[in-house]
ROSE-4610 file (N, C-alpha, C; in Angstrom, 1 decimal, always signed):
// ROSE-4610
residu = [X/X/X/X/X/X/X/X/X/X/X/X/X/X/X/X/X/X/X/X/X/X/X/X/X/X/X/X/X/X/X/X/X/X/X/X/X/X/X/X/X/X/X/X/X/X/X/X/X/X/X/X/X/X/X/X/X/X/X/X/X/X/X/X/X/X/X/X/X/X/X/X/X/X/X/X/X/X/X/X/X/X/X/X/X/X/X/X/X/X/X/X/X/X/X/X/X/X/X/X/X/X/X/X/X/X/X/X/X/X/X/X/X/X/X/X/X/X/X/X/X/X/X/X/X/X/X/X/X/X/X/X/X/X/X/X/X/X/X/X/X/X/X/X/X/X/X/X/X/X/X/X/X/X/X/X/X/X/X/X/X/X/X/X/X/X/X/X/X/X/X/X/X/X/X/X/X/X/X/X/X/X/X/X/X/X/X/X/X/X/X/X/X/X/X/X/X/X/X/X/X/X/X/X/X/X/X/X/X/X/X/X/X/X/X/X/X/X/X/X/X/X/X/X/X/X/X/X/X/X/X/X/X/X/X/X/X/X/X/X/X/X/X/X/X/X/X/X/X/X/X/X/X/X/X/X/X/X/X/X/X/X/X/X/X/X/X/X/X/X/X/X/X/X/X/X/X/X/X/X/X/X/X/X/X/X/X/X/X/X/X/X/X/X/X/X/X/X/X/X/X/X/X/X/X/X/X/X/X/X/X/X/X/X/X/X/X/X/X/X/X/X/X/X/X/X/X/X/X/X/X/X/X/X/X/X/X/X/X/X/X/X/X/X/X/X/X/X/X/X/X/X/X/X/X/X/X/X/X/X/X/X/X/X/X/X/X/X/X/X/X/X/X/X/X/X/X/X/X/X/X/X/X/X/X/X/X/X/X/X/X/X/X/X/X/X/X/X/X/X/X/X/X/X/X/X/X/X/X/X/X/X/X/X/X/X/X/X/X/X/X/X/X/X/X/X/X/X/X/X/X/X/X/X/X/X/X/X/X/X/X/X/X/X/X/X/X/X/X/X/X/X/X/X/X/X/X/X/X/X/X/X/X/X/X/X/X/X/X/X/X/X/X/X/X/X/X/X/X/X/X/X/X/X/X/X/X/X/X/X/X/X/X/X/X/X/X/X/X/X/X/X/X/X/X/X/X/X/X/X/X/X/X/X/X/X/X/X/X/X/X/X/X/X/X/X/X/X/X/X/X/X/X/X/X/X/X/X/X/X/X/X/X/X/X/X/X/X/X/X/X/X/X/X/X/X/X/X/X/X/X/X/X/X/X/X/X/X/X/X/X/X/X/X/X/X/X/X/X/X/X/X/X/X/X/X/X/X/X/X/X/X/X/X/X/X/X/X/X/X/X/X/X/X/X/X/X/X/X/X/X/X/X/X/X/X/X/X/X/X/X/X/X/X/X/X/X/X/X/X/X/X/X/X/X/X/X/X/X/X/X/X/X/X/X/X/X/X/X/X/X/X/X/X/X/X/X/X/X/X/X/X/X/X/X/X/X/X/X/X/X/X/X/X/X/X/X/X/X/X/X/X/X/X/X/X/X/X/X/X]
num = [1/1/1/2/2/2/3/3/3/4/4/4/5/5/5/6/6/6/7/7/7/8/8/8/9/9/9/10/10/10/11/11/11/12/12/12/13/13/13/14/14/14/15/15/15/16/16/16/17/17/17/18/18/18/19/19/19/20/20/20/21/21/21/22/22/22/23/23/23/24/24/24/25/25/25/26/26/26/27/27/27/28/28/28/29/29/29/30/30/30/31/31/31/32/32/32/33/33/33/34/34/34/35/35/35/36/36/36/37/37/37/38/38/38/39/39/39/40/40/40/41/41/41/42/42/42/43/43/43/44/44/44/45/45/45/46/46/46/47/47/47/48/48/48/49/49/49/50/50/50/51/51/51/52/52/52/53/53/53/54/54/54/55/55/55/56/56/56/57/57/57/58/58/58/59/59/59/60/60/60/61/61/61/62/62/62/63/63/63/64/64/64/65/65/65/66/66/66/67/67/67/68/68/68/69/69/69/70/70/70/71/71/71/72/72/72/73/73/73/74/74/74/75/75/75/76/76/76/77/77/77/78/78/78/79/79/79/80/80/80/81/81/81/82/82/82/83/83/83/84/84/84/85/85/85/86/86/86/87/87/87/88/88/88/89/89/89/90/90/90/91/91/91/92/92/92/93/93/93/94/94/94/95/95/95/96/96/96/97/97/97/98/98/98/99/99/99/100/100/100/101/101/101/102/102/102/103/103/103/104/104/104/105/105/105/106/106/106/107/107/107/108/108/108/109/109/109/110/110/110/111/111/111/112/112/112/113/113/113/114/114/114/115/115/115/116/116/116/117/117/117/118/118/118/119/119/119/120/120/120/121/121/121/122/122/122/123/123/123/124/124/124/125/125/125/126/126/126/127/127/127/128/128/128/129/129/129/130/130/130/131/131/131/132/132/132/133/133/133/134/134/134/135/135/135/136/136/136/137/137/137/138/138/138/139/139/139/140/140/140/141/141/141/142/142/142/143/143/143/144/144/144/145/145/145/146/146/146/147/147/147/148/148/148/149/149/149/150/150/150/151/151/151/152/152/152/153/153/153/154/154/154/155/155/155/156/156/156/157/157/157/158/158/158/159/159/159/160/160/160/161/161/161/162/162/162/163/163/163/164/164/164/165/165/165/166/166/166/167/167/167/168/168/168/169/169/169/170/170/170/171/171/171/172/172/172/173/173/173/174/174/174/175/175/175/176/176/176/177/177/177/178/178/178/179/179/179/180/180/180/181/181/181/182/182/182/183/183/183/184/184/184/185/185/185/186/186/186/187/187/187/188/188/188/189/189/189/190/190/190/191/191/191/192/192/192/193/193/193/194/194/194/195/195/195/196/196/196/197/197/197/198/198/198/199/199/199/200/200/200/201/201/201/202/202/202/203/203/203/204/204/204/205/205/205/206/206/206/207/207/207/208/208/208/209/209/209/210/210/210/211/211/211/212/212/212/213/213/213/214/214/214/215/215/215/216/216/216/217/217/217/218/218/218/219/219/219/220/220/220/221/221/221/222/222/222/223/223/223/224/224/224/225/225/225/226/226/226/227/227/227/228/228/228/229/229/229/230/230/230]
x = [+0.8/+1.6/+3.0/+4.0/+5.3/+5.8/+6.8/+7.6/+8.1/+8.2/+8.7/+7.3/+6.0/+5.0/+4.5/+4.5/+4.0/+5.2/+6.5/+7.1/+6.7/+6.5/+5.6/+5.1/+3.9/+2.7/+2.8/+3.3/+3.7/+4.1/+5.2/+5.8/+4.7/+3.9/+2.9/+2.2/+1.3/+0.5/+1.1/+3.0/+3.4/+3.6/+3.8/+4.2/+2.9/+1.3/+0.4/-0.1/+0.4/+0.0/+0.6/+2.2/+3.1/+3.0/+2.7/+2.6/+1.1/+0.4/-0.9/-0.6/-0.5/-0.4/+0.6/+2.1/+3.1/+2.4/+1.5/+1.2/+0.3/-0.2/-1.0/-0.8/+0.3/+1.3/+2.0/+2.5/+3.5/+2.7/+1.0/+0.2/-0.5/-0.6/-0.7/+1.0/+1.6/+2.8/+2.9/+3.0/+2.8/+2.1/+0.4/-0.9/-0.5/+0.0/+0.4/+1.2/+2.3/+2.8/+2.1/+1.6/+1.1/+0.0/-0.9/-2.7/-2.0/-0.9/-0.5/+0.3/+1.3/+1.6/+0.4/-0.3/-1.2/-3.0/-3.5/-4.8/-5.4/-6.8/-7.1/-7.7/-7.8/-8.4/-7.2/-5.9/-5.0/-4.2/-4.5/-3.5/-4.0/-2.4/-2.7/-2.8/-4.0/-4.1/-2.7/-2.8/-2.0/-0.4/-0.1/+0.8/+1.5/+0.1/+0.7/+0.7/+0.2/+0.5/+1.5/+1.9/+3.2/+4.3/+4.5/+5.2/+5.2/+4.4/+4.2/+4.2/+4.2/+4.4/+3.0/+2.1/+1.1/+0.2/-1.2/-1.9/-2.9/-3.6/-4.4/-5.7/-5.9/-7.3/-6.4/-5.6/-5.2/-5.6/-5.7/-5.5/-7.5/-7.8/-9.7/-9.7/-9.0/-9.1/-9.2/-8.2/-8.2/-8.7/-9.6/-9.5/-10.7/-11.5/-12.7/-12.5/-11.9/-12.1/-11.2/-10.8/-9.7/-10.0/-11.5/-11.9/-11.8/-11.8/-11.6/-9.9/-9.5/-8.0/-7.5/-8.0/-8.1/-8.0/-9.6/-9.3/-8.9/-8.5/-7.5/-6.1/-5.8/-4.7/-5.0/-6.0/-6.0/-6.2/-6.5/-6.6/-5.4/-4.6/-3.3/-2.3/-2.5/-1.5/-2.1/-3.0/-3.7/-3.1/-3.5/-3.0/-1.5/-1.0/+1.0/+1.4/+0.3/+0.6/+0.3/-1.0/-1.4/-0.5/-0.1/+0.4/+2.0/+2.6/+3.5/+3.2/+1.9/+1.6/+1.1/+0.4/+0.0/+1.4/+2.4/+3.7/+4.2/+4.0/+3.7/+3.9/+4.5/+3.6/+3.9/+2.8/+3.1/+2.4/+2.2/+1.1/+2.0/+2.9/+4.1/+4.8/+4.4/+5.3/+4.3/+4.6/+4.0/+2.9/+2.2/+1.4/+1.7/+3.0/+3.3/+4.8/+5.5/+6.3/+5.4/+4.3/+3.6/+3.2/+2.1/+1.5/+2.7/+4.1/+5.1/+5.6/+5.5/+6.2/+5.3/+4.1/+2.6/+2.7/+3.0/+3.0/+4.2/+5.3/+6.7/+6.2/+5.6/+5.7/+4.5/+3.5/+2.4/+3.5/+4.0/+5.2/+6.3/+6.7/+8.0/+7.1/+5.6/+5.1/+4.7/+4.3/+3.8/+5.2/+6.2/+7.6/+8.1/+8.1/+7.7/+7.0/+6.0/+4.6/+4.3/+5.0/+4.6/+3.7/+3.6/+2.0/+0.8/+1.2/+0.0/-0.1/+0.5/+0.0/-0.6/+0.1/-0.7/-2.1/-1.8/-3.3/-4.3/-4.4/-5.4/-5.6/-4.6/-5.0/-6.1/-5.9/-6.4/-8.0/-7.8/-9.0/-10.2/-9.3/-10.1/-10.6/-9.8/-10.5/-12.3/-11.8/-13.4/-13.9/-14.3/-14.8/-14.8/-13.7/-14.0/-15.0/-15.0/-16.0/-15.7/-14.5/-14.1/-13.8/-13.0/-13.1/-14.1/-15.0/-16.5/-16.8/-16.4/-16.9/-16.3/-15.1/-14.2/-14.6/-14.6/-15.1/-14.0/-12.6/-11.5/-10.7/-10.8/-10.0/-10.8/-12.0/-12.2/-12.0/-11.8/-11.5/-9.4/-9.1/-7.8/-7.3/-8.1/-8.0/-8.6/-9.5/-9.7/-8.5/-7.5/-6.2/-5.9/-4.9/-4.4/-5.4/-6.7/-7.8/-7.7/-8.1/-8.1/-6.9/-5.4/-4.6/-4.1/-4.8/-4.7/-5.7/-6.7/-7.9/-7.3/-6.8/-5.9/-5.1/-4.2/-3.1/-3.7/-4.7/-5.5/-6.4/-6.7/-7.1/-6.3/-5.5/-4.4/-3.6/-3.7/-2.9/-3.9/-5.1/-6.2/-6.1/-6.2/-6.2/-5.3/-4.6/-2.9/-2.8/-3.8/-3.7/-3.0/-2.7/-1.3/-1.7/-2.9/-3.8/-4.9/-5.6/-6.3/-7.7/-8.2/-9.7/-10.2/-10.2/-10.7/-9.7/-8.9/-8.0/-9.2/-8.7/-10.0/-8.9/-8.6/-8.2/-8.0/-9.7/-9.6/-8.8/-9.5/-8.6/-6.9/-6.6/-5.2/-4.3/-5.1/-5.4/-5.3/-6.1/-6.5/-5.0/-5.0/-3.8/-2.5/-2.2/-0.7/-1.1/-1.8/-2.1/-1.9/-2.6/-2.5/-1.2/-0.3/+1.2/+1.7/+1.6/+2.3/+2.3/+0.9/+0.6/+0.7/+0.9/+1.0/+2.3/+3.7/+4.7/+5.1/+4.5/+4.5/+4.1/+3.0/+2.0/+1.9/+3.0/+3.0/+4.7/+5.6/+6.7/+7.4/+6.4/+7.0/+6.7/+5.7/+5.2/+5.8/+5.5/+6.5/+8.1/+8.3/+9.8/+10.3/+9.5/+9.8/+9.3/+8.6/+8.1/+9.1/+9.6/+10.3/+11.9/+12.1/+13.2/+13.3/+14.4/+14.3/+14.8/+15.3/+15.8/+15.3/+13.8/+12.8/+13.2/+13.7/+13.7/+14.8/+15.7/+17.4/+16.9/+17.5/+17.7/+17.5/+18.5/+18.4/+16.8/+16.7/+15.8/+13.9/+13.7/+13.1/+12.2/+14.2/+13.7/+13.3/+14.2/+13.5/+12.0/+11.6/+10.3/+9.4/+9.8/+9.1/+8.9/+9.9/+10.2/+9.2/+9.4/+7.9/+6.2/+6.3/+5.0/+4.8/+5.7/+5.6/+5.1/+5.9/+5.8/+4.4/+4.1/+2.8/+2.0/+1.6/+0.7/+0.5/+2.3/+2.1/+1.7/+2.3/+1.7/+0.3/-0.7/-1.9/-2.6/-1.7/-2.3/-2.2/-0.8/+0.0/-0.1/-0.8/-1.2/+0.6/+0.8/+2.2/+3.0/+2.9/+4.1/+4.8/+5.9/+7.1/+7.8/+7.2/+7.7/+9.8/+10.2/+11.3/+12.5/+11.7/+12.3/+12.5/+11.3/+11.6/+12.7/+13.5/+14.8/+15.9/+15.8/+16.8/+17.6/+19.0/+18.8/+18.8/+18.7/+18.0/+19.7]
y = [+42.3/+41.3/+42.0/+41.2/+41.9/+41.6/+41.8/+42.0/+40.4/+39.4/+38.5/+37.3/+37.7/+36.9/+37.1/+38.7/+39.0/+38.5/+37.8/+37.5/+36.3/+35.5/+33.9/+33.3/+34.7/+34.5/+34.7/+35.5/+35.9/+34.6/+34.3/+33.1/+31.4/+31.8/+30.3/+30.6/+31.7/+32.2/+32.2/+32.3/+32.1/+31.0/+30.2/+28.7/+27.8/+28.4/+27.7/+28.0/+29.1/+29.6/+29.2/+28.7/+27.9/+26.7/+26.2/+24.4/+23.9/+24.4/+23.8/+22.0/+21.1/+19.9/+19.6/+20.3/+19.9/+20.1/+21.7/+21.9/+20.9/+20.2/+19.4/+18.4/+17.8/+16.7/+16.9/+17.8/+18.4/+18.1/+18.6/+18.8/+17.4/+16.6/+15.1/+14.4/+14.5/+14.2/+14.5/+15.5/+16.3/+15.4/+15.7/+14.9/+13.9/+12.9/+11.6/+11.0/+11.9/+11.8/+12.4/+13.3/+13.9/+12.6/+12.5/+11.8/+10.3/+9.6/+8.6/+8.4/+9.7/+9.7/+10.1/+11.1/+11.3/+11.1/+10.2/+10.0/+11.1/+10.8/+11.7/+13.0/+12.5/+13.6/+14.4/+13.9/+14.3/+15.4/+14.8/+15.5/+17.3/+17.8/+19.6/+20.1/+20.5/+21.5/+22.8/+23.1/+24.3/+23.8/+22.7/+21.9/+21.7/+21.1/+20.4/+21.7/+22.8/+24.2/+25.2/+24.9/+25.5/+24.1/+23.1/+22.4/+22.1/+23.2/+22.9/+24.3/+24.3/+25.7/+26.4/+26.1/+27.1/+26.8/+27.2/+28.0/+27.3/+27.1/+26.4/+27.0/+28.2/+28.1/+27.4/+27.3/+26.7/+25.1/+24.6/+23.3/+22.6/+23.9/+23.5/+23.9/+24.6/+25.1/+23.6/+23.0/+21.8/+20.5/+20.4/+18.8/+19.6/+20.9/+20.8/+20.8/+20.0/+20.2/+19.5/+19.0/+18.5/+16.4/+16.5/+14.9/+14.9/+15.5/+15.3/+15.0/+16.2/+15.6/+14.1/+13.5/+12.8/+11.1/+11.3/+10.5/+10.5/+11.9/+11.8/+11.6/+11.3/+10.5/+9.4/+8.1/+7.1/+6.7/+7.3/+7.0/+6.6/+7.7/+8.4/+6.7/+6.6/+5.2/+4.1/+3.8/+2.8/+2.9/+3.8/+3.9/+3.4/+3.8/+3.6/+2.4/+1.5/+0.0/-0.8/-0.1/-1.2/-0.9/+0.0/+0.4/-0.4/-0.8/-1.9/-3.3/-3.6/-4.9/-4.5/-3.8/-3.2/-3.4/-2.7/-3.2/-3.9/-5.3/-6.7/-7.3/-7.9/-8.1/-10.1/-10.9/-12.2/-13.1/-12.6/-13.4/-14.2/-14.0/-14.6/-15.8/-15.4/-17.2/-18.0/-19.3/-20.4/-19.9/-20.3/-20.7/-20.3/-21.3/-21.0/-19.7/-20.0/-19.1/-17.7/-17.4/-15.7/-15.6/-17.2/-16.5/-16.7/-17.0/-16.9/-15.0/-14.5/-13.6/-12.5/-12.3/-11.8/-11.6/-12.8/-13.3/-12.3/-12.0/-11.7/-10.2/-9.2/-8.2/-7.6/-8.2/-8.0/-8.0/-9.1/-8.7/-7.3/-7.5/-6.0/-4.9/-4.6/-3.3/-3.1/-4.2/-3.7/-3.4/-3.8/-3.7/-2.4/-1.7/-0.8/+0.6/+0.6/+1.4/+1.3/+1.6/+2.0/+2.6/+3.7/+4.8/+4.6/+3.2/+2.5/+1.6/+1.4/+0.4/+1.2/+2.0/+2.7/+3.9/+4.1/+4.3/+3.3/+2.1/+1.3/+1.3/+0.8/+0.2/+1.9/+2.6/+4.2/+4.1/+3.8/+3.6/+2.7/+1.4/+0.6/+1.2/+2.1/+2.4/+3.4/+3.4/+4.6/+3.5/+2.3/+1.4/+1.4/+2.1/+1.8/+3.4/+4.1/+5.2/+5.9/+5.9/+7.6/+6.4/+4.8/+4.6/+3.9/+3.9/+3.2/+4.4/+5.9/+6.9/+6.8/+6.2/+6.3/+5.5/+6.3/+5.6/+4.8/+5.5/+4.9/+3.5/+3.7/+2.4/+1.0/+1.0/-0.2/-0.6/-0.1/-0.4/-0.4/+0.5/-0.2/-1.5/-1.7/-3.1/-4.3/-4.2/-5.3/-5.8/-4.7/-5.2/-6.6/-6.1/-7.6/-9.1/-8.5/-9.9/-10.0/-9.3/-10.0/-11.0/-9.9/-10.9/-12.3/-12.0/-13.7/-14.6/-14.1/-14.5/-15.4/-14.7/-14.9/-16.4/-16.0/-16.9/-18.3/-18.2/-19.3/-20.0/-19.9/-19.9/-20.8/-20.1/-20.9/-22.3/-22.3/-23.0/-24.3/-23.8/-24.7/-25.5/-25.0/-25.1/-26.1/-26.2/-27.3/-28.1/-28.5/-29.5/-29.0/-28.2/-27.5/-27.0/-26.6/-25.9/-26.7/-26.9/-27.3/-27.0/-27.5/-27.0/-26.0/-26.1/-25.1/-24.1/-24.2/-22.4/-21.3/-20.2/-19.3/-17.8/-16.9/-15.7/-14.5/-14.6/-13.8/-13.9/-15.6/-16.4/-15.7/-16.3/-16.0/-14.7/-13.6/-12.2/-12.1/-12.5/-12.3/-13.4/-14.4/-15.0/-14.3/-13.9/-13.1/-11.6/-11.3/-9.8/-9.6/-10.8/-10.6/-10.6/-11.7/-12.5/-10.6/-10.4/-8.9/-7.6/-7.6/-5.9/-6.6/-8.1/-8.3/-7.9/-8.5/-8.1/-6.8/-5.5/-4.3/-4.3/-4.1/-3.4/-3.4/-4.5/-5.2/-5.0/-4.9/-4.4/-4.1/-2.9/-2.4/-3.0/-3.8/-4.6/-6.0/-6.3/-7.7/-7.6/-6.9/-6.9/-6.5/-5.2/-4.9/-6.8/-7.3/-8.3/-9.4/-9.7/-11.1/-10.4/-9.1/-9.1/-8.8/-8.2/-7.9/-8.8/-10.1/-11.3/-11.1/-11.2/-11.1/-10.5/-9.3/-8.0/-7.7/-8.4/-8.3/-8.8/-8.2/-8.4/-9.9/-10.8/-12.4/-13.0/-12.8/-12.9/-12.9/-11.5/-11.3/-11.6/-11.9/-12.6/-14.3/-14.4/-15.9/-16.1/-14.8/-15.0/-15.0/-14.3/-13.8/-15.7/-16.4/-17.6/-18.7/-18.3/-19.4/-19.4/-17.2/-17.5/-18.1/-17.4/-18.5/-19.9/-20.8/-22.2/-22.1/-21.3/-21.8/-21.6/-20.5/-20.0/-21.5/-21.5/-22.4/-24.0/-24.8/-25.6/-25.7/-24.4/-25.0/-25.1/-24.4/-24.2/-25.2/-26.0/-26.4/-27.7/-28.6/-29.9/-30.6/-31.0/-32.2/-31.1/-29.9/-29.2/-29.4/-29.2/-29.9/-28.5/-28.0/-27.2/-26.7/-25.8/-25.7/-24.9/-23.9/-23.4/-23.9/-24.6/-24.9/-26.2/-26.5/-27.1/-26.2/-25.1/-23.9/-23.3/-23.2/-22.7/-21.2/-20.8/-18.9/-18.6]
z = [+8.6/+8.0/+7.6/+8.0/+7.6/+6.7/+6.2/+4.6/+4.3/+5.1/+5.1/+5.1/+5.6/+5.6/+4.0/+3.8/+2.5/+1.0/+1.1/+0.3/+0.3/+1.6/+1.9/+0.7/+0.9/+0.2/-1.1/-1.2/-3.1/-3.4/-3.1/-3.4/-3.4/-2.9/-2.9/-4.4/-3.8/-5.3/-6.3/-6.5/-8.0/-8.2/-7.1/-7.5/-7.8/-7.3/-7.5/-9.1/-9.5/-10.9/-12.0/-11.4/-12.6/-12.8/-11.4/-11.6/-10.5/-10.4/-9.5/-9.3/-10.0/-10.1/-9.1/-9.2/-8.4/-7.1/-7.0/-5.7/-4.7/-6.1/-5.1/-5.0/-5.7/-5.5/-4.2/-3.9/-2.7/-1.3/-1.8/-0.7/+0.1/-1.4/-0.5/+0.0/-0.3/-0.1/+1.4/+1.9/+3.5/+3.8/+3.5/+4.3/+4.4/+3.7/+3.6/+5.5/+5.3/+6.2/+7.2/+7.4/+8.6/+9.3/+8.5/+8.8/+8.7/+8.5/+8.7/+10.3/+11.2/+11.6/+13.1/+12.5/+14.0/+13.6/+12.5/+12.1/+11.6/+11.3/+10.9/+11.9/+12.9/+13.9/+14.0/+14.7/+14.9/+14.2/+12.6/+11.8/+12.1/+11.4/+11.6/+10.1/+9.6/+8.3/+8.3/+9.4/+9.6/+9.5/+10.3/+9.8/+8.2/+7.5/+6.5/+5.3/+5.6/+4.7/+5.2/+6.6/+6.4/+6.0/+6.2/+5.0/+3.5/+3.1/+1.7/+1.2/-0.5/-1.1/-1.2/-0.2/-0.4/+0.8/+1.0/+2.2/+2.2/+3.5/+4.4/+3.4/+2.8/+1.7/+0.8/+0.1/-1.3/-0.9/+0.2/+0.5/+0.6/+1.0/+1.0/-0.1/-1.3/-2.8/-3.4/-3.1/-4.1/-3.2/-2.1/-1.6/-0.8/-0.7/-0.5/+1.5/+2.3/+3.9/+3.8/+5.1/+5.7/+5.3/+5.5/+5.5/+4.0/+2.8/+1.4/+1.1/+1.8/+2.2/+2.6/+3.7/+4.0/+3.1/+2.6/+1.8/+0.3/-0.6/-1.4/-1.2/+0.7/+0.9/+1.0/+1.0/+1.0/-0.2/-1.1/-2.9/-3.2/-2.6/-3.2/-3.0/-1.4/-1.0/-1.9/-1.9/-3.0/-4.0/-4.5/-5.9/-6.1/-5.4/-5.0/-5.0/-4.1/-3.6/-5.1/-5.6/-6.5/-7.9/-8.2/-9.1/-9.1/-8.1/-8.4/-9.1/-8.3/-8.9/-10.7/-10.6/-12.0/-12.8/-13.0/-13.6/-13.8/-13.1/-13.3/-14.4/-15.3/-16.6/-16.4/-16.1/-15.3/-16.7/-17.6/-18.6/-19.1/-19.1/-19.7/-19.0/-18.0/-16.8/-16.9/-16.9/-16.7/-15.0/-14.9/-13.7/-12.6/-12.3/-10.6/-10.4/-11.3/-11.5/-11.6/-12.4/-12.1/-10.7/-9.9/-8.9/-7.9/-7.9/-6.7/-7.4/-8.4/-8.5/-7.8/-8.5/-7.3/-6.2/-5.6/-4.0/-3.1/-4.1/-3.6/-3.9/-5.3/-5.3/-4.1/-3.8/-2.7/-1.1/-0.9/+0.1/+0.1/-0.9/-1.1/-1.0/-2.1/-1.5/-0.4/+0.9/+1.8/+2.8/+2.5/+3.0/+3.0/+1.5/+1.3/+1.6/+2.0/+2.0/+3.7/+4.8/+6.1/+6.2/+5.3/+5.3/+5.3/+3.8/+4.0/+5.2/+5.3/+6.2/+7.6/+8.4/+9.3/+8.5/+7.7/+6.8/+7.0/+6.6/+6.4/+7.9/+8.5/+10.3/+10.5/+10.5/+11.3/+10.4/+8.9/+8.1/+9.2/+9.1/+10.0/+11.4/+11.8/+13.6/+13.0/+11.8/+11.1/+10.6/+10.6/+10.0/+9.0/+7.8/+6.5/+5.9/+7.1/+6.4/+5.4/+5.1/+4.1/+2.7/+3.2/+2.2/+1.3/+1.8/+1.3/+0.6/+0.7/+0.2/-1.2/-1.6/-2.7/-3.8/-5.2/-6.2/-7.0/-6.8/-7.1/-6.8/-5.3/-4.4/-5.3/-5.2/-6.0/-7.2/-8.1/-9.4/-9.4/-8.3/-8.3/-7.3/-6.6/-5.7/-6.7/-8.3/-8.9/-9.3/-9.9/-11.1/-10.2/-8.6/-8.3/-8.5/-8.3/-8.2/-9.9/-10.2/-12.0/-12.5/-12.1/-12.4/-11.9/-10.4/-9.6/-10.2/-10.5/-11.4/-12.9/-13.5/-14.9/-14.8/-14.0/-12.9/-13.0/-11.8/-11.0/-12.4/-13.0/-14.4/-15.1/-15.8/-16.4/-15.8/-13.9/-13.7/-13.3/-13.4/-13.3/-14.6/-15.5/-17.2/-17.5/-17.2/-17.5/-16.1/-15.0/-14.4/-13.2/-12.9/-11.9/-11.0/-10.7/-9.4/-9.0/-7.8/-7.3/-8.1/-7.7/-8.2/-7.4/-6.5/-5.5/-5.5/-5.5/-5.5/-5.8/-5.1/-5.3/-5.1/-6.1/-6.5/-5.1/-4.6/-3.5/-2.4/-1.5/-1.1/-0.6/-2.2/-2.5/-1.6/-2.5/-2.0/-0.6/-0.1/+1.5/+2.4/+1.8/+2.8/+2.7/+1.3/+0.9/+2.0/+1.6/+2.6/+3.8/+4.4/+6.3/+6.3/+5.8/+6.1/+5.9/+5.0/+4.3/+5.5/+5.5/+6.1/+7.7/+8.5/+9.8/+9.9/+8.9/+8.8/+9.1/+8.6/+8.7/+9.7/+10.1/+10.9/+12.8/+12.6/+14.7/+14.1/+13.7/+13.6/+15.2/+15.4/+16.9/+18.0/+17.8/+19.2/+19.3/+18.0/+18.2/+18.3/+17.6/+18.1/+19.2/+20.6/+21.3/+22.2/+21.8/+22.9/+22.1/+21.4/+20.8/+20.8/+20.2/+19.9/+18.6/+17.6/+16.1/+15.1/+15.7/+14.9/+13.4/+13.6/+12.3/+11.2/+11.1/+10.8/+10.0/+10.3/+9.7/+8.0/+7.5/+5.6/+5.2/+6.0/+5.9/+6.3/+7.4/+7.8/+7.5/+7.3/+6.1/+4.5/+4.1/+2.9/+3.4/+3.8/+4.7/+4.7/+5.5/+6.0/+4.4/+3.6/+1.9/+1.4/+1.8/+1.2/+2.1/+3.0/+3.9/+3.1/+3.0/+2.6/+1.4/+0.4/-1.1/-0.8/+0.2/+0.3/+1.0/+1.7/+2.4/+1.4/+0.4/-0.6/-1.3/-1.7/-3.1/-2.9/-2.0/-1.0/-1.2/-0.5/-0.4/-1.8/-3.2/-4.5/-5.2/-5.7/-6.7/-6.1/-6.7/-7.3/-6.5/-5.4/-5.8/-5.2/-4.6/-4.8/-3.2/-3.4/-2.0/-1.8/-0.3/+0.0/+0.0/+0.0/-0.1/+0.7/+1.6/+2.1/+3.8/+4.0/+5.1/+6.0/+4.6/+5.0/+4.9/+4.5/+3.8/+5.4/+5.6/+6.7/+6.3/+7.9/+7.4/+8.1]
């Protein structure tokens, strides 16, 4: 080892002894990007410890193998995605005004969150294995259902929602619209063209799904965007 490998290393070891937390903040941060960019087979351990302030054992030190890695990177994007909607505070709007604000912040984070979104797709080629292993993802995947729950509730309560409206439902139609948006990006636009994609545009598209959501919820409601020009 030469004088320059051996200052390397000093240097990890002090940085893991002053702040461990950051180090392993730093360390999903890398993973994140790496195992988003080439899956989980793909990704390189050796990679993601020379981009970070410490060593390929510091990294089985804190996350156990490469597959614990793994999925404390899919905790990690979860956690990220839901934690927008969590900041939320909707108890306060009337009915349709909370579940159109929902609707829009579920759109911007997946607009947001490319990582996740090629995360989940890569999750899905494993059937769900690593994250069926996780005791976290589900208790942060209830917040959005509780508070669409809350929502759908209240707007049932004061005559304004259908009887049938159903929380999950909800969930599931806002999501496809959202993570399809993301997720065929490069395919669709190489085969259509990027029209979509532009800033105007976009938001445009944010305003259809509102209308289609709120439409199939809200008792009487007249769509609005789709006379708007884009």
């Amino acid at each position: 080892m030469d004088a320059s490998e051996g200052d390397a290393g000093h240097k990890r070891k002090t940085s893991w002894k002053k702040d461990p937390e950051a180090v392993r903040r730093d360390i999903l941060h890398i993973a994140t990007q790496e195992f988003a960019a080439h899956g989980l087979s793909g990704a390189n351990i050796n990679e993601i410890a020379r981009q970070t302030s410490t060593s390929k054992r510091m990294i089985y030190y804190y996350f156990g193998d490469k597959e614990g890695l793994y999925q404390a990177v899919l905790e990690g994007v979860y956690a990220t995605l839901r934690a927008r909607e969590d900041d939320l505070d909707v108890a306060g709007l009337e009915p349709v005004a909370a579940l159109r604000r929902l609707i829009e912040a579920t759109f911007e984070a997946h607009v947001t969150a490319p990582h996740f979104i090629r995360l989940v797709m890569i999750e899905n080629i494993h059937n769900a294995e690593y994250l069926r292993k996780s005791e976290i993802v589900p208790r942060l995947n209830r917040s959005i259902i509780d508070k669409l729950e809350d929502v759908c509730a209240r707007g049932k309560a004061v005559g304004l929602f259908r009887a049938g409206v159903d929380a999950l439902e909800l969930h599931w139609l806002t999501s496809s619209f959202s993570f399809y948006n993301v997720s065929n990006r490069a395919t669709f636009s190489t085969s259509f063209g990027t029209a979509l994609y532009s800033e105007a545009r976009q938001a445009a598209l944010l305003e259809r799904l509102v209308d289609m959501v709120l439409a199939s919820v809200v008792i009487g409601y007249e769509p609005q965007s789709w006379n708007a020009p884009v």
